[in-house]
LODREN-882413 format. One record per atom (N, C-alpha, C, CB): atom name; x negated, y, z. Coordinates in nm, 3 decimals, always signed. Glycine has a CB too. Layout:
<rs>
- atom:east:north:up
- CA:X:Y:Z
...
</rs>
This chain:
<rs>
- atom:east:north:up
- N:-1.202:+1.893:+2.520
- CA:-1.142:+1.897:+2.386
- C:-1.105:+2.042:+2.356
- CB:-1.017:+1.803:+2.376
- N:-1.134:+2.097:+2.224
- CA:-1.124:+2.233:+2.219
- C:-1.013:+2.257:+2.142
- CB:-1.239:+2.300:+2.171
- N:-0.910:+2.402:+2.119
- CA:-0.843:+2.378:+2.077
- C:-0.847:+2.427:+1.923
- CB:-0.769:+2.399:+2.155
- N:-0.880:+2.282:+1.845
- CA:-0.910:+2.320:+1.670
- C:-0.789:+2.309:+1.588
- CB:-1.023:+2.211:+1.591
- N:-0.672:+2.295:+1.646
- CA:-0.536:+2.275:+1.546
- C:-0.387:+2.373:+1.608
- CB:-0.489:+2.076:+1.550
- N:-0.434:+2.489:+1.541
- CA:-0.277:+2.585:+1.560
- C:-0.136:+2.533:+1.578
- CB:-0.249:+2.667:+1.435
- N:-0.077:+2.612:+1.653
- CA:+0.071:+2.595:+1.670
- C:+0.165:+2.618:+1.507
- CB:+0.118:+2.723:+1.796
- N:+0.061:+2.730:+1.393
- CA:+0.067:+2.721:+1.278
- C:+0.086:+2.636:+1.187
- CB:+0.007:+2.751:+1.260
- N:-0.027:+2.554:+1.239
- CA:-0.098:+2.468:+1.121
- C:+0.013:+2.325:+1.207
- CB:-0.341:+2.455:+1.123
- N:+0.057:+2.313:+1.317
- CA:+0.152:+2.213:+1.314
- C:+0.294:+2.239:+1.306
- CB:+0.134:+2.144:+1.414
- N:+0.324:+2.351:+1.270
- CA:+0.467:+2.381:+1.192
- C:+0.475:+2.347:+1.038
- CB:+0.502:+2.542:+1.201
- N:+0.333:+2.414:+0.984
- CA:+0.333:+2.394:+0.846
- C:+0.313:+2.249:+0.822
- CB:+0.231:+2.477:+0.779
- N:+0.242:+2.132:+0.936
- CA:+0.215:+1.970:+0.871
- C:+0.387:+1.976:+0.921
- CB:+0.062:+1.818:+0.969
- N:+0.513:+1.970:+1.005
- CA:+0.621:+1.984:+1.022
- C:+0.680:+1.967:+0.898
- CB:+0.642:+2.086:+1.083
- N:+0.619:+2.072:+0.843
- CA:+0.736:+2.143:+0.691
- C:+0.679:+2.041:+0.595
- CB:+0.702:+2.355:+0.611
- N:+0.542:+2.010:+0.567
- CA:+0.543:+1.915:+0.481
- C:+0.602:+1.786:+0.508
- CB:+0.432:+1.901:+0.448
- N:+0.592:+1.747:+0.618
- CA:+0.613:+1.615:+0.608
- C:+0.776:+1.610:+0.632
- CB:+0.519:+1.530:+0.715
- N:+0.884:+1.730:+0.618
- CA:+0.981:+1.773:+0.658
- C:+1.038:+1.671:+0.772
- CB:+1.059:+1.801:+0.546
- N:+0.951:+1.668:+0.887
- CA:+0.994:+1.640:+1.050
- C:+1.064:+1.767:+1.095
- CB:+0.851:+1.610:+1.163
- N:+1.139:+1.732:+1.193
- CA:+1.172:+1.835:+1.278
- C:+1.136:+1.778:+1.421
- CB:+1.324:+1.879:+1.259
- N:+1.038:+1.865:+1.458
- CA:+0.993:+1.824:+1.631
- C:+1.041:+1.894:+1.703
- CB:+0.854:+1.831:+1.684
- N:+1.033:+1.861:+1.807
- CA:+1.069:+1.893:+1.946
- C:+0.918:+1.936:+2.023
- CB:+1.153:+1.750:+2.021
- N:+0.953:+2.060:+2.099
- CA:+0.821:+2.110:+2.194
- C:+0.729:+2.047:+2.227
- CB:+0.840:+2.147:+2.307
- N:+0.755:+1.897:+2.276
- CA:+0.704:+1.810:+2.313
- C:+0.620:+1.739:+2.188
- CB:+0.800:+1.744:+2.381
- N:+0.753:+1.662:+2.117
- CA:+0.671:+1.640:+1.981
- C:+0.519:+1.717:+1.951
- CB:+0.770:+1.692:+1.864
- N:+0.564:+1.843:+1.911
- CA:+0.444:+1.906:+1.829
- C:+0.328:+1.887:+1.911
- CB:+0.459:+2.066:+1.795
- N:+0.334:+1.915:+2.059
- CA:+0.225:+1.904:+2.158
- C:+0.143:+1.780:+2.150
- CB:+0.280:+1.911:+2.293
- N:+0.216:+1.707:+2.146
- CA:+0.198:+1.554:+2.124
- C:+0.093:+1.530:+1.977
- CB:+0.373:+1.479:+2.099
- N:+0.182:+1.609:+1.875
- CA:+0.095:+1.544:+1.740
- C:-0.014:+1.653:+1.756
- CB:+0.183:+1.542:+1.558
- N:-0.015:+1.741:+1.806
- CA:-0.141:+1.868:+1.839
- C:-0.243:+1.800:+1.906
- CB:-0.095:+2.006:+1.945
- N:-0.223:+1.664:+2.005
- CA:-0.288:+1.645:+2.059
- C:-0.366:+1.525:+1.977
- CB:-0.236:+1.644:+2.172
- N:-0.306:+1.436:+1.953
- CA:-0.320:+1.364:+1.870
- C:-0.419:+1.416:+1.741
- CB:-0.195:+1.331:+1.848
- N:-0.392:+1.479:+1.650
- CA:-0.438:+1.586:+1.568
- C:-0.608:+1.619:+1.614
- CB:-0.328:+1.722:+1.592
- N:-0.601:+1.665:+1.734
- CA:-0.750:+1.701:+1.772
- C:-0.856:+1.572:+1.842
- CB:-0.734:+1.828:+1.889
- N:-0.782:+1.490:+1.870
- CA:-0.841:+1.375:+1.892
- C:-0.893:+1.320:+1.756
- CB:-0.749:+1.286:+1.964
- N:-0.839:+1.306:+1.636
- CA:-0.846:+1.277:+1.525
- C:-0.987:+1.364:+1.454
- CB:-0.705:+1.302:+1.473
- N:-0.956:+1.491:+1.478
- CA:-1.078:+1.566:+1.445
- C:-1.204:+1.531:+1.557
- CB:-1.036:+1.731:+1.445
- N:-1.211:+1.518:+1.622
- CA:-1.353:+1.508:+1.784
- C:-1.393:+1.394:+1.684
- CB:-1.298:+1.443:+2.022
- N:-1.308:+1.239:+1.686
- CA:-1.393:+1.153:+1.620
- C:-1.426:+1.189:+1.493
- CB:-1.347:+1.034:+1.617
- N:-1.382:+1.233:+1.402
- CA:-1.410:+1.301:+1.240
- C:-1.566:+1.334:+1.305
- CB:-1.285:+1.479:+1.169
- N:-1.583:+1.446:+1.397
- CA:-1.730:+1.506:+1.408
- C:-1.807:+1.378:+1.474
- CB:-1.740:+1.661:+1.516
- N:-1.761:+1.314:+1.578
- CA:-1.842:+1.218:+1.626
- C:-1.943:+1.115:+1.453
- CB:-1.707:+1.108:+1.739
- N:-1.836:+1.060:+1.412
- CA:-1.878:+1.038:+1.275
- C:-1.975:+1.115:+1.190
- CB:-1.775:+1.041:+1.213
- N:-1.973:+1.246:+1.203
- CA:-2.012:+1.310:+1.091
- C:-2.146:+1.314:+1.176
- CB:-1.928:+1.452:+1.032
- N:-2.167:+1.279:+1.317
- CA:-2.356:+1.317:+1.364
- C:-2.393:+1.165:+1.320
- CB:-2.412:+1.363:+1.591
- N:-2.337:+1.065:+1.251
- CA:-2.415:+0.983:+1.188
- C:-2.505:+0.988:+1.134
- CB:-2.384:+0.943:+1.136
- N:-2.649:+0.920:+1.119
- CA:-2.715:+0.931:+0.989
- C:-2.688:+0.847:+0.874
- CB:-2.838:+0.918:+1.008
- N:-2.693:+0.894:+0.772
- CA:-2.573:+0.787:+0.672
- C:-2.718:+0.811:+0.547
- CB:-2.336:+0.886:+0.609
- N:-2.845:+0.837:+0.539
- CA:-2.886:+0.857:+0.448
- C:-2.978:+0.751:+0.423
- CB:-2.918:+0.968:+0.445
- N:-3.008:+0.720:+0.305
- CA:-2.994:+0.599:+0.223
- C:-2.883:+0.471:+0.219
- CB:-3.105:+0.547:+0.246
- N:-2.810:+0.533:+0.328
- CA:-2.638:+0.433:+0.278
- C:-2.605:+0.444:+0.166
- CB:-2.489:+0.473:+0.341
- N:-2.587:+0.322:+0.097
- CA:-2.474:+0.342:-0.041
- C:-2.352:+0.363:+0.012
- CB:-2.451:+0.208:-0.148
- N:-2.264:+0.437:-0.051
- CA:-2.100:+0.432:-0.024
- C:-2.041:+0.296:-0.094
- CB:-2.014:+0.580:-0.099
- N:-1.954:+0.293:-0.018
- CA:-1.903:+0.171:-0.073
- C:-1.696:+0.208:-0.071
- CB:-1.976:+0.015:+0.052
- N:-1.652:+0.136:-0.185
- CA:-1.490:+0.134:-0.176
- C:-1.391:+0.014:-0.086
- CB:-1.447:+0.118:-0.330
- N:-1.519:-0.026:-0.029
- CA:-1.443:-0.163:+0.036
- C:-1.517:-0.205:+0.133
- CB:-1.421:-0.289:-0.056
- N:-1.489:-0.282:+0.281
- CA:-1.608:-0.295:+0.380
- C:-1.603:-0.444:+0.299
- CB:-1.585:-0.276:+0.584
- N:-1.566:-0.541:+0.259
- CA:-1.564:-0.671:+0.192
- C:-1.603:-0.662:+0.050
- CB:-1.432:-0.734:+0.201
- N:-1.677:-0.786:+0.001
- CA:-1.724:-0.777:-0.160
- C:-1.587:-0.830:-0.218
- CB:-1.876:-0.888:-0.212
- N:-1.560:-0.754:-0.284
- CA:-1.437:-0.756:-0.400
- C:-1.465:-0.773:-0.521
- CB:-1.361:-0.641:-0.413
- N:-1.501:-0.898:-0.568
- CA:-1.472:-0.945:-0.742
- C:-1.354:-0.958:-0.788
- CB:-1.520:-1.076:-0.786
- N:-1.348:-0.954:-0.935
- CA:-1.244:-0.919:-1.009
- C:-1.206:-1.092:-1.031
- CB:-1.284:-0.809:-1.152
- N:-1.113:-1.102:-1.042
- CA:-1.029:-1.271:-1.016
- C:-0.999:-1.286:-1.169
- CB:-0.845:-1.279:-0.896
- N:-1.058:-1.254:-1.229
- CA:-1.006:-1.250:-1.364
- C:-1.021:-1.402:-1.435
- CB:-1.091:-1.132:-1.448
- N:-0.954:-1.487:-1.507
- CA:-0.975:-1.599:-1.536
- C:-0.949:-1.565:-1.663
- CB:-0.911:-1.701:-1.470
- N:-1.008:-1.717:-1.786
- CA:-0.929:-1.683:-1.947
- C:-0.779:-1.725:-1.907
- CB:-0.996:-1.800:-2.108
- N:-0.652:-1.752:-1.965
- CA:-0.538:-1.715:-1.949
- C:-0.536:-1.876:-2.037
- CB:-0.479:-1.548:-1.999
- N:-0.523:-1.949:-1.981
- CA:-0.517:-2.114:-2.061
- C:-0.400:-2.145:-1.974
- CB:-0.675:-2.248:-2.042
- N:-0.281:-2.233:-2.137
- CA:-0.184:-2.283:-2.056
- C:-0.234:-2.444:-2.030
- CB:-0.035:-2.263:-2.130
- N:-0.202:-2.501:-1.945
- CA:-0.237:-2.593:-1.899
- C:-0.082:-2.673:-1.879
- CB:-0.330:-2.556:-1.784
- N:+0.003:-2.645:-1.869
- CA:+0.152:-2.766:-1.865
- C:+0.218:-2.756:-1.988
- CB:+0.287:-2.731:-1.741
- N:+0.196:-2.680:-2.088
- CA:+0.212:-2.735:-2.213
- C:+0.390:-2.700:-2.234
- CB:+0.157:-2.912:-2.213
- N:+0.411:-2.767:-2.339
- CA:+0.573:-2.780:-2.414
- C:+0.654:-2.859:-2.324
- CB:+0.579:-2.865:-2.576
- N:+0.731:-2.854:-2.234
- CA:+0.766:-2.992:-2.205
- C:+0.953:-2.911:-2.204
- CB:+0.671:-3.082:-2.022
- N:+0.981:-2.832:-2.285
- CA:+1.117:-2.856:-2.346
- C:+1.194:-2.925:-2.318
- CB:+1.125:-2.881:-2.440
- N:+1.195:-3.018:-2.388
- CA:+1.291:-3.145:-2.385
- C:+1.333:-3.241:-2.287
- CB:+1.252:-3.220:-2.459
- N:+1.188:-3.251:-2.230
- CA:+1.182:-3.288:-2.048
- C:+1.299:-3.225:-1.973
- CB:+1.032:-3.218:-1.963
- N:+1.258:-3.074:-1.984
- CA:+1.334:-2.978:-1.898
- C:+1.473:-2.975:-1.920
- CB:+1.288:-2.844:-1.913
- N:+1.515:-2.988:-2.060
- CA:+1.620:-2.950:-2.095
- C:+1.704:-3.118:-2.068
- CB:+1.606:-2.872:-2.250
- N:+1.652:-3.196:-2.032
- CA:+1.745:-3.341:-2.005
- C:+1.766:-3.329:-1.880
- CB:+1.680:-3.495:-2.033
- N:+1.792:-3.231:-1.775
- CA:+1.854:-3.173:-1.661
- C:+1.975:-3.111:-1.710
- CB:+1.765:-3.075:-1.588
- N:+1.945:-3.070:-1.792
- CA:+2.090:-2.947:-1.821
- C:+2.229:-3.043:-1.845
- CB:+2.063:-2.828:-2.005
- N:+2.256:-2.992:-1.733
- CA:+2.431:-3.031:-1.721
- C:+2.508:-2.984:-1.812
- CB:+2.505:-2.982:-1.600
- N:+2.483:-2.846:-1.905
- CA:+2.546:-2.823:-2.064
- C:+2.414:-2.796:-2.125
- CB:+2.670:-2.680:-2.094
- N:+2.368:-2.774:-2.254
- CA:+2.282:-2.732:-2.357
- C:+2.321:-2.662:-2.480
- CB:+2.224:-2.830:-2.393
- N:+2.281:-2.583:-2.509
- CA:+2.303:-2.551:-2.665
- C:+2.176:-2.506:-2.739
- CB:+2.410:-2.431:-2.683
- N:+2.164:-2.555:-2.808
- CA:+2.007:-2.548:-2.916
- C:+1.920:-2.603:-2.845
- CB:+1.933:-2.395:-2.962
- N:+1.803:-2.531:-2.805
- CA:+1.689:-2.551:-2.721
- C:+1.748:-2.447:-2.595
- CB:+1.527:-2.507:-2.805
- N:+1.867:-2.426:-2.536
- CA:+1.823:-2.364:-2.402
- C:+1.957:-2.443:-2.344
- CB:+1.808:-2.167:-2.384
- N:+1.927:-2.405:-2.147
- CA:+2.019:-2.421:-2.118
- C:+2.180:-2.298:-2.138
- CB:+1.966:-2.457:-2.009
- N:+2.268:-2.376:-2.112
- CA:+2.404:-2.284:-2.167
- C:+2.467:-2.317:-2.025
- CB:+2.514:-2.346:-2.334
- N:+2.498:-2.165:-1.954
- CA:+2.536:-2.152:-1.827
- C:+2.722:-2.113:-1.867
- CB:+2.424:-2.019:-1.739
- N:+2.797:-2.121:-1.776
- CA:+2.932:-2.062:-1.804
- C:+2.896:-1.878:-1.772
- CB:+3.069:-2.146:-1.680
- N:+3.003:-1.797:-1.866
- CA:+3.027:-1.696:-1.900
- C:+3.054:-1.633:-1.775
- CB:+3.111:-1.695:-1.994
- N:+3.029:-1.517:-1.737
- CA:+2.988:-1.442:-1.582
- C:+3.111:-1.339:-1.564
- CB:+2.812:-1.341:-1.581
- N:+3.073:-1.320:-1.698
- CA:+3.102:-1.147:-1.740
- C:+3.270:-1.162:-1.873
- CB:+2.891:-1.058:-1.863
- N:+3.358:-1.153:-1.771
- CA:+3.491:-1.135:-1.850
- C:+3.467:-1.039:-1.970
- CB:+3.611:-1.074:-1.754
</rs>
């Protein structure tokens, strides 16, 4: 493993991601970090040509339905629960002095 990620360049991901590491830490995500890149290149000696790209490894259709109500008015139904009523809604006691 070669070394492709500075003691630099993991102060400055540090500062963005405002971590504060420890010696160890940084070594750690340094190491991590270049493992991350080896497979990046392993990947990249793919041959990928005539692959389509794709945004998803699964086919993703749009769920879109027409918007039909189907249970209707039932008001009055609902409202012969209400332990108080006033007009068409239920009337709860006052919360707020």
């Amino acid at each position: 493993m070669s070394n492709k990620i500075s003691d630099e360049t993991i102060e400055y991901v540090g500062i963005l991601s405002k971590l504060e590491l420890s010696g160890e830490e940084k070594e750690d995500a340094k190491a991590d970090m270049e493992k991350m890149l080896d497979y990046i290149d392993i990947l990249n000696e793919l041959d990928t040509d005539g692959i389509e790209p794709m945004s998803h490894v699964f086919p993703v259709n749009n769920v879109f339905r027409e918007d039909v109500v189907t249970n209707g008015d039932n008001r009055e139904k609902i409202l012969e629960n209400a332990p108080l009523r006033k007009d068409d809604s239920f009337e709860v006691p006052k919360t707020i002095g």
